[in-house]
Legacy VTK file of the C-alpha trace (Angstrom):
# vtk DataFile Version 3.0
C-alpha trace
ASCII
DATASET POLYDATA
POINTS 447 float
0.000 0.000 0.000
1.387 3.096 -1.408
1.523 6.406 0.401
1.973 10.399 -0.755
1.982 13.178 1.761
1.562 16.611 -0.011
2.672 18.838 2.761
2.619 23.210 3.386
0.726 23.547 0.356
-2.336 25.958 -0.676
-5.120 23.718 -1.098
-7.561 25.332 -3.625
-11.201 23.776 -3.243
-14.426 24.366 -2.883
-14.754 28.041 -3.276
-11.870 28.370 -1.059
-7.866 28.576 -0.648
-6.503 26.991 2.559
-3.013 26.244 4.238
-2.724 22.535 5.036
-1.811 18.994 4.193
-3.067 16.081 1.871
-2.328 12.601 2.486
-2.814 9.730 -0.026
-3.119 5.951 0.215
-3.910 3.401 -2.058
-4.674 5.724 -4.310
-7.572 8.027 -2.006
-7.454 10.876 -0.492
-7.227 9.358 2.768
-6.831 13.006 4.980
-7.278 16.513 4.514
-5.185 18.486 7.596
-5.754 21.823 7.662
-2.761 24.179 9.576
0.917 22.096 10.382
2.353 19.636 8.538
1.256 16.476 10.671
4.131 14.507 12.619
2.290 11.719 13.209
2.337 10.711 9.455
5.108 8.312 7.949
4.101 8.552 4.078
6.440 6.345 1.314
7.238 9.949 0.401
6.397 13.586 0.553
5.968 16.441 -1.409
7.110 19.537 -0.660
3.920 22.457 -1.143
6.327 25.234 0.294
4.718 28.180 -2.204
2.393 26.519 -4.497
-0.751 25.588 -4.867
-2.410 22.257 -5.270
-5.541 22.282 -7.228
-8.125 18.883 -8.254
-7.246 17.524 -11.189
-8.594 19.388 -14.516
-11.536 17.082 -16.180
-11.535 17.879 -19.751
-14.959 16.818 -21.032
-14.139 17.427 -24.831
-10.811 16.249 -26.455
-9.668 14.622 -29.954
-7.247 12.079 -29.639
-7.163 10.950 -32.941
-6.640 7.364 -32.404
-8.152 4.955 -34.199
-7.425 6.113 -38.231
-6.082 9.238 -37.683
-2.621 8.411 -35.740
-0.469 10.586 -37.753
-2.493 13.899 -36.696
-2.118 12.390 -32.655
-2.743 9.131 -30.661
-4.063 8.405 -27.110
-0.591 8.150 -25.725
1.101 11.071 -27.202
-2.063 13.264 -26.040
-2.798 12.235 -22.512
1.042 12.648 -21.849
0.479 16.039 -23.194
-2.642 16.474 -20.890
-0.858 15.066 -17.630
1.853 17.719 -17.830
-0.767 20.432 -18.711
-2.633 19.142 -15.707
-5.410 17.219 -16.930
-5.895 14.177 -15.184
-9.032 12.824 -16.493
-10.408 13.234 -20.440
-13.686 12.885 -22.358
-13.014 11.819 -26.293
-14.740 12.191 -29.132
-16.086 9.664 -31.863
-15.037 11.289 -35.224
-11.592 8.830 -35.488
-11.574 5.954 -37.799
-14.248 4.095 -37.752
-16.299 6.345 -36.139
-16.996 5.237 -32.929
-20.432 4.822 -33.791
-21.535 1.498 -32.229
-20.670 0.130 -28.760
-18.393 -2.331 -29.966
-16.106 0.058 -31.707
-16.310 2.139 -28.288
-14.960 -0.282 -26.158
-12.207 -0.545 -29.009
-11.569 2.495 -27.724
-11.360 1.788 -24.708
-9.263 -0.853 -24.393
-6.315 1.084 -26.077
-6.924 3.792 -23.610
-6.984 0.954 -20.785
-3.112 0.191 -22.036
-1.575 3.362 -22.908
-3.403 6.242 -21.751
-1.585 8.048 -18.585
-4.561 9.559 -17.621
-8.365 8.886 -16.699
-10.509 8.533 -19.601
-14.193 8.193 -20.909
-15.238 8.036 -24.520
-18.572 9.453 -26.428
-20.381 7.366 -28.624
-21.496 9.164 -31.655
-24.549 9.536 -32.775
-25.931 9.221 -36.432
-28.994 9.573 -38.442
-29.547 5.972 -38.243
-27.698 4.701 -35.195
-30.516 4.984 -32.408
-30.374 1.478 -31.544
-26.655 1.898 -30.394
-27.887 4.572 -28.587
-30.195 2.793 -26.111
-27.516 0.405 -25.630
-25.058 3.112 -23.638
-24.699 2.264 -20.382
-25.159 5.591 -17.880
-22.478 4.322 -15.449
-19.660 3.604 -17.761
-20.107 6.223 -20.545
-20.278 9.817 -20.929
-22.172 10.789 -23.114
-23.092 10.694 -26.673
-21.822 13.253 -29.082
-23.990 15.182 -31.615
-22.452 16.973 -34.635
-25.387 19.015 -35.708
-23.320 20.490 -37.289
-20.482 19.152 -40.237
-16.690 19.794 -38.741
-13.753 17.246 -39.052
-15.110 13.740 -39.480
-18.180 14.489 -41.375
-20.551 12.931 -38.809
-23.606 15.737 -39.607
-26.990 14.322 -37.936
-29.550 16.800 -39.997
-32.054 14.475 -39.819
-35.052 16.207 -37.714
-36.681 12.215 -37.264
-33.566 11.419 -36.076
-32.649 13.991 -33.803
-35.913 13.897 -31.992
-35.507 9.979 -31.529
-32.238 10.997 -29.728
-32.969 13.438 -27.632
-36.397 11.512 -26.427
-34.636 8.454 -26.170
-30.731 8.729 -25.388
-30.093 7.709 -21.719
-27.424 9.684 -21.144
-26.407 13.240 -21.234
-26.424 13.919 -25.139
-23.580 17.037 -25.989
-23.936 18.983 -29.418
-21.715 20.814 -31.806
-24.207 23.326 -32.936
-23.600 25.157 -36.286
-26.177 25.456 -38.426
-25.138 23.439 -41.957
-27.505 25.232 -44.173
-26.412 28.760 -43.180
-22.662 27.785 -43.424
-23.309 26.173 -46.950
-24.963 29.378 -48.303
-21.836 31.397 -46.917
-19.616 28.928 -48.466
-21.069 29.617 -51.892
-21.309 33.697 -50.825
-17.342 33.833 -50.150
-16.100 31.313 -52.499
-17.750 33.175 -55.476
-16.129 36.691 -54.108
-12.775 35.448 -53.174
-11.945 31.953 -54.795
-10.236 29.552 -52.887
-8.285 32.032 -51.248
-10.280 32.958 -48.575
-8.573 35.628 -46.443
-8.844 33.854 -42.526
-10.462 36.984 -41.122
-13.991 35.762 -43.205
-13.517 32.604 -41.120
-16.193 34.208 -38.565
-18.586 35.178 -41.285
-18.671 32.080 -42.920
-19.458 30.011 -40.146
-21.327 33.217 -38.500
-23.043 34.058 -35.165
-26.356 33.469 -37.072
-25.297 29.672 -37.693
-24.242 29.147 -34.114
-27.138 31.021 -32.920
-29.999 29.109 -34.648
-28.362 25.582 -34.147
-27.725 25.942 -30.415
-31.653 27.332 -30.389
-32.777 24.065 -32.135
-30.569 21.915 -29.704
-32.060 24.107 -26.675
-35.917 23.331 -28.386
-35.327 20.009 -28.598
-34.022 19.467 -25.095
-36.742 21.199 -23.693
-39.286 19.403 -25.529
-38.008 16.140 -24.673
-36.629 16.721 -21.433
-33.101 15.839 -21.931
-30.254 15.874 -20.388
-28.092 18.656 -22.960
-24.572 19.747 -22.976
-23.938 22.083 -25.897
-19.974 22.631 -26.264
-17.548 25.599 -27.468
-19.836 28.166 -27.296
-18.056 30.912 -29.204
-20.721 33.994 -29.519
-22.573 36.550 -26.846
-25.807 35.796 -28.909
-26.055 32.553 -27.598
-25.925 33.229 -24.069
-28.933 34.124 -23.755
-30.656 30.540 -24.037
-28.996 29.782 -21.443
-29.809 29.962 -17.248
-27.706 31.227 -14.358
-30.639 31.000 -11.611
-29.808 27.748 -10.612
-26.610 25.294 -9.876
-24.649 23.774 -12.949
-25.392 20.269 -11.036
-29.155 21.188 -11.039
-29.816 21.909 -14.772
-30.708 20.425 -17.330
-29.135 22.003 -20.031
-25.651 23.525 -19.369
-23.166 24.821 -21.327
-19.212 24.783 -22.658
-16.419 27.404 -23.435
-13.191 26.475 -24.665
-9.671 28.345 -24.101
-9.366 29.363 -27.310
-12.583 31.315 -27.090
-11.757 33.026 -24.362
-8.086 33.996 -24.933
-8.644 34.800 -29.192
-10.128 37.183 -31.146
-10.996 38.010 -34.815
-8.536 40.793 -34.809
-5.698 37.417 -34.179
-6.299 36.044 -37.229
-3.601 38.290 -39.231
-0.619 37.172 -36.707
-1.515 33.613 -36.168
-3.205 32.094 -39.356
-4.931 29.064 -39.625
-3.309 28.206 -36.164
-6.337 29.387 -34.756
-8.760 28.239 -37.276
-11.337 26.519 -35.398
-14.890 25.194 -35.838
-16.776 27.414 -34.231
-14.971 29.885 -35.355
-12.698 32.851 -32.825
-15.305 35.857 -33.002
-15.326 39.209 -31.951
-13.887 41.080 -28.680
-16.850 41.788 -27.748
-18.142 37.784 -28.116
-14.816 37.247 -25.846
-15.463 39.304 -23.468
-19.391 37.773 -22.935
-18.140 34.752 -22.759
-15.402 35.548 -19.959
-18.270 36.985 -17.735
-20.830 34.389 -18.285
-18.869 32.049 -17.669
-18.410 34.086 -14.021
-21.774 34.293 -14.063
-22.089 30.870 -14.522
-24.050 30.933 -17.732
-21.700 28.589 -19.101
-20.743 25.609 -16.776
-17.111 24.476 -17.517
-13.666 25.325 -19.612
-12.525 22.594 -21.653
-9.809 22.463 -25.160
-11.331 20.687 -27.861
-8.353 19.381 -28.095
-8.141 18.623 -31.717
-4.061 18.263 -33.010
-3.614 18.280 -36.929
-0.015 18.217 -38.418
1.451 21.506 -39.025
1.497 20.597 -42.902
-2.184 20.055 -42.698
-2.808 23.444 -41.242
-0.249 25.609 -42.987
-2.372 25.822 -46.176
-5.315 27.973 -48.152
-8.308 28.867 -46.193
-10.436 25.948 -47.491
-7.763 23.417 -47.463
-6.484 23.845 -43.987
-8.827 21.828 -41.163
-10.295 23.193 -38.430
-8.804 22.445 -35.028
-5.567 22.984 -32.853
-4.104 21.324 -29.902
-4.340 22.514 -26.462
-4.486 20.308 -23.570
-0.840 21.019 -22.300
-1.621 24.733 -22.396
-5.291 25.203 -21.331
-4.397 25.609 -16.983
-1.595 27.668 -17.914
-2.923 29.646 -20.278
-6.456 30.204 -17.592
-3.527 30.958 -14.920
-2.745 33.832 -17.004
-6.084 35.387 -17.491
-6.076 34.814 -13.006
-2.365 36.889 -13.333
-4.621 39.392 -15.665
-7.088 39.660 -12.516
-9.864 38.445 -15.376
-10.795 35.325 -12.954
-10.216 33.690 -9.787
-8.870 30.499 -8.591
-11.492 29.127 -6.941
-13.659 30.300 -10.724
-10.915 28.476 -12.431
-11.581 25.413 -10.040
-15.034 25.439 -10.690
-15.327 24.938 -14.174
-12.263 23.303 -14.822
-12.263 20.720 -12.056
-15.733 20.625 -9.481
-18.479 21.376 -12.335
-17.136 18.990 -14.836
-17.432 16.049 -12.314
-20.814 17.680 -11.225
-22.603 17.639 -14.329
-21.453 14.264 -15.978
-21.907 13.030 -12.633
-17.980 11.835 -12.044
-17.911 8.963 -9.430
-15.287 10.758 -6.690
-13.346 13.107 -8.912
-13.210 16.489 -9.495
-12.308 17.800 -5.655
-9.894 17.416 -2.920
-12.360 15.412 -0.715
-11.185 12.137 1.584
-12.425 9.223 0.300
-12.178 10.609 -3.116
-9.475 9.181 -6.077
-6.317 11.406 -5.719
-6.223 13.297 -8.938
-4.138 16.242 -8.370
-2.254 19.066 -9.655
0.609 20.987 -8.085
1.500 24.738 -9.396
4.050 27.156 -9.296
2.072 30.658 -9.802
5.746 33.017 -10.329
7.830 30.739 -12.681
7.509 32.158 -16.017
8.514 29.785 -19.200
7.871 30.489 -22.745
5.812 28.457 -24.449
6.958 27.111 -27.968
6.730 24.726 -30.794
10.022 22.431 -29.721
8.562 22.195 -25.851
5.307 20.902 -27.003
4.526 17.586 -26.078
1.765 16.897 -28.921
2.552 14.563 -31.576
2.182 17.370 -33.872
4.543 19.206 -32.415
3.470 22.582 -32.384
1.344 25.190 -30.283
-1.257 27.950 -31.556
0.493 29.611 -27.999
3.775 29.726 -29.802
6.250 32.494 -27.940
3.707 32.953 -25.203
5.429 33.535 -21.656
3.481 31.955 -18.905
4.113 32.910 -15.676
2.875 30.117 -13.926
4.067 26.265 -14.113
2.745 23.327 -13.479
5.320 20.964 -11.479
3.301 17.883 -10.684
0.327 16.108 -11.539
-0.928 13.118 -9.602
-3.587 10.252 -11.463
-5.124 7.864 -8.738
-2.318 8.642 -6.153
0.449 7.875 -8.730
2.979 11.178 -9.293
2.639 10.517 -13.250
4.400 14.288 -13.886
7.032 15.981 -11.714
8.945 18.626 -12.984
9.247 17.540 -16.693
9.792 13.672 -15.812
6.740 10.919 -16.733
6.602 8.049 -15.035
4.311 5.829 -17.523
4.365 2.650 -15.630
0.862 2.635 -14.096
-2.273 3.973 -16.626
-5.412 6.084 -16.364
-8.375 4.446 -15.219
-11.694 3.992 -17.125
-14.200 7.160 -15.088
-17.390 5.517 -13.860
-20.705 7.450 -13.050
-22.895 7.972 -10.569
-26.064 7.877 -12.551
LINES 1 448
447 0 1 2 3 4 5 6 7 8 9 10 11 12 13 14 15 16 17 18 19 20 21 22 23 24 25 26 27 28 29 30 31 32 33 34 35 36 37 38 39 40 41 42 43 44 45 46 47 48 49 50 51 52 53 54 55 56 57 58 59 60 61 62 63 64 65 66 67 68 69 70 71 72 73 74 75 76 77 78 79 80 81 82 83 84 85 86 87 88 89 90 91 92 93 94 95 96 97 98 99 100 101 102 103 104 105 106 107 108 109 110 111 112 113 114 115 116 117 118 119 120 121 122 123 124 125 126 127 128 129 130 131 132 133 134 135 136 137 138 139 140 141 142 143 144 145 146 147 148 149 150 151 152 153 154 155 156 157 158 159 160 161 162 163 164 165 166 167 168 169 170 171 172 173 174 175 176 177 178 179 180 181 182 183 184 185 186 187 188 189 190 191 192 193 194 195 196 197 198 199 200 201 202 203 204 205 206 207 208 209 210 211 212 213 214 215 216 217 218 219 220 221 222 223 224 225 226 227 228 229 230 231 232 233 234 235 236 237 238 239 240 241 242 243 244 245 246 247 248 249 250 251 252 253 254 255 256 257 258 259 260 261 262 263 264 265 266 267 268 269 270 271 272 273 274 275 276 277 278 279 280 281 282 283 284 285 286 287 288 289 290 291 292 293 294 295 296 297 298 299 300 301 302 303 304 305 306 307 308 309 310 311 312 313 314 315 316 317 318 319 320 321 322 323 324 325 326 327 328 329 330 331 332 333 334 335 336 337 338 339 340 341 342 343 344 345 346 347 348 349 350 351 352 353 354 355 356 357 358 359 360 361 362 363 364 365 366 367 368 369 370 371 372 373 374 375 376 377 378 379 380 381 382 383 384 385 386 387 388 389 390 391 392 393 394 395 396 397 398 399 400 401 402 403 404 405 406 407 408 409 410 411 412 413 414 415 416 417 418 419 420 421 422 423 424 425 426 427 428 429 430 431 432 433 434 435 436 437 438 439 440 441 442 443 444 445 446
């Protein structure tokens, strides 16, 4: 029986930061001491919290890892060691590999790769189709997350525009069902507007017109209709506009709705006016929007309009992406830089963190219902993250641990650093060394 003592650290939890002590065995959380370093505890070994802060693990509920079919772009190894030194301890994938992970059998596929060479915790969507709705009744609430629903065409070309279809899933699917909403029709017609004006070279900064605030808008509407109709349990992901916001409820607790809602980093560190410096680095589906969309999403997701932060983690090679507008694919990787790069919004005084907590860590494991993850609680799995909030290092292509090897935060100084990360009591990252001998374990749910 293995045992961790994380001692004189800043224990971040729970809309609150406190001086104290964590000790791990087996694996748990075993005792939270609050005040001195306890003498009474012998632990295998001990950490050191002298000026740092020790956070929950980060729960990402929206990644690509690319792995089956698309190895070359990413693979569940390369990624999750990416994640673990960004922080992320436990991961929610998405379906649009190859084969789609479109039936139950090709899920747990899945999930026995991620069983022998993912470092961190993992949980995979199935994906739904227009004709798949069998599959769907299949899921099992405790042992998957969710089932993804592209209503909306991005990479993978897994549209459900089927209206028969859609209403079967959302009256029937027994788990929490989370959307990509852009609506297909009113990017198609802005296609055809742009490509007619400009050829196939599409200046990036029509990247937000083409797939507009009108197309996010009326699909996250439809999503939001249906969900209401059929009372279902809705997640809609990388919102990316202020005009969405408002279908969307702040009355109540994230755990206590019914239909909650996503922001990625991108979203909130980007703008329109970045698309000049950075190119088709930050070309992503939905689309970087305005300042002012920025901005609305930074304060509701204070507000707590919008639920959690994930990446949509989503690595292409840097061939793929370094091409004409039409040519290059939507999507960027992020899951070694998403704390950080949150950090540095808390060193802007944009957010707090115990806000940063919240949505990255505690309402992520609320809302998908996370068996004992997501907080520093006893009897909880030890998923933890140390950091170091004044030791600035610049971010760049060569220090990337993606398989694609590069970073849309290329020559981006951080000022804080993640030193550690701890998956089920195991010190997986410390200080820029893996150890890969023990994996991530398959989340369960208490549903």
């Amino acid at each position: 029986m293995y045992s961790l003592l994380i001692k004189d650290v800043q224990i971040v939890n729970e809309d609150s930061i406190v001086s104290g002590n964590v000790f791990i065995e087996n694996g748990i959380i075993k005792k939270i001491i609050v005040g001195n370093n306890p003498s009474e505890i012998n632990p295998d070994k001990t950490i050191d919290g002298k000026d740092k802060y020790l956070i929950p693990g980060i729960i990402d509920d929206q990644v690509h890892f690319r792995e089956p079919g698309l190895t070359h772009k990413g693979d569940i190894y390369t990624e999750s060691k990416a994640a673990v030194a960004g922080g992320i301890t436990s991961y929610m994938e998405m379906p649009n590999t190859k084969p789609q992970a479109t039936t139950i059998e090709t899920l747990e596929k899945k999930y026995k790769i991620a069983s022998e060479k993912s470092l961190a915790n993992y949980s995979f969507y199935l994906g739904a189709t227009n004709e798949n709705i069998e599959e769907i009744k299949k899921v099992d609430p405790k042992s998957i997350c969710g089932i993804k629903v592209f209503m909306g065409s991005s990479t993978g070309n897994m549209l459900v525009d089927d209206k028969k279809a859609l209403s079967e899933i959302f009256s029937q699917a027994p788990v929490l069902i989370a959307t990509h909403c852009e609506d297909e029709k009113t990017i198609l017609e802005n296609t055809e507007k742009y490509r007619k004006e400009f050829g196939e070279e599409l200046p990036l900064k029509y990247h937000p017109l083409l797939r507009s605030v009108e197309a996010c808008y009326k699909s996250s509407a439809f999503a939001v209709d249906l969900a209401k109709n059929f009372n279902t349990r809705l997640h809609i992901l990388h919102l990316s506009t202020a005009k969405e916001l408002e279908l969307f409820d702040n009355t109540i607790p994230s755990k206590e709705k019914k239909i909650t809602a996503e922001v990625c980093v991108h979203h909130l560190w980007f703008s329109d006016e970045d698309y000049e410096k950075y190119g088709t680095r930050i070309k992503w589906n939905p689309a970087i929007k305005s300042k002012l969309d920025r901005d609305a999403l930074l304060k509701a997701l204070k507000n707590n309009k919008i639920d959690v932060v994930a990446t949509d983690h989503a690595p292409h090679t840097i061939e793929e992406k370094e091409n004409t507008y039409f040519k290059a694919p939507s999507g960027g990787p992020l899951v070694q830089h998403s704390l950080v790069a949150m950090l540095e919004l808390y060193h802007n005084n944009k957010i707090s963190l115990t806000e940063i907590v919240n949505k990255m860590c505690h309402t992520p494991s609320d809302i998908f219902q996370i068996k004992n993850r997501g907080y520093i609680k006893e009897g909880y799995h030890a998923d933890l993250v140390l950091v170091d909030l004044n030791n600035p290092w610049v971010a760049n292509d060569e220090n990337s641990l993606y398989k694609c090897k590069w970073t849309p935060f290329k020559g981006q100084t951080f000022n804080s650093k993640i030193t550690h990360t701890i998956v089920n009591g195991n010190i997986v990252f410390e200080n820029g060394n893996f150890n890969e001998d023990i994996k991530g374990q398959r989340l369960s749910f208490n549903r």
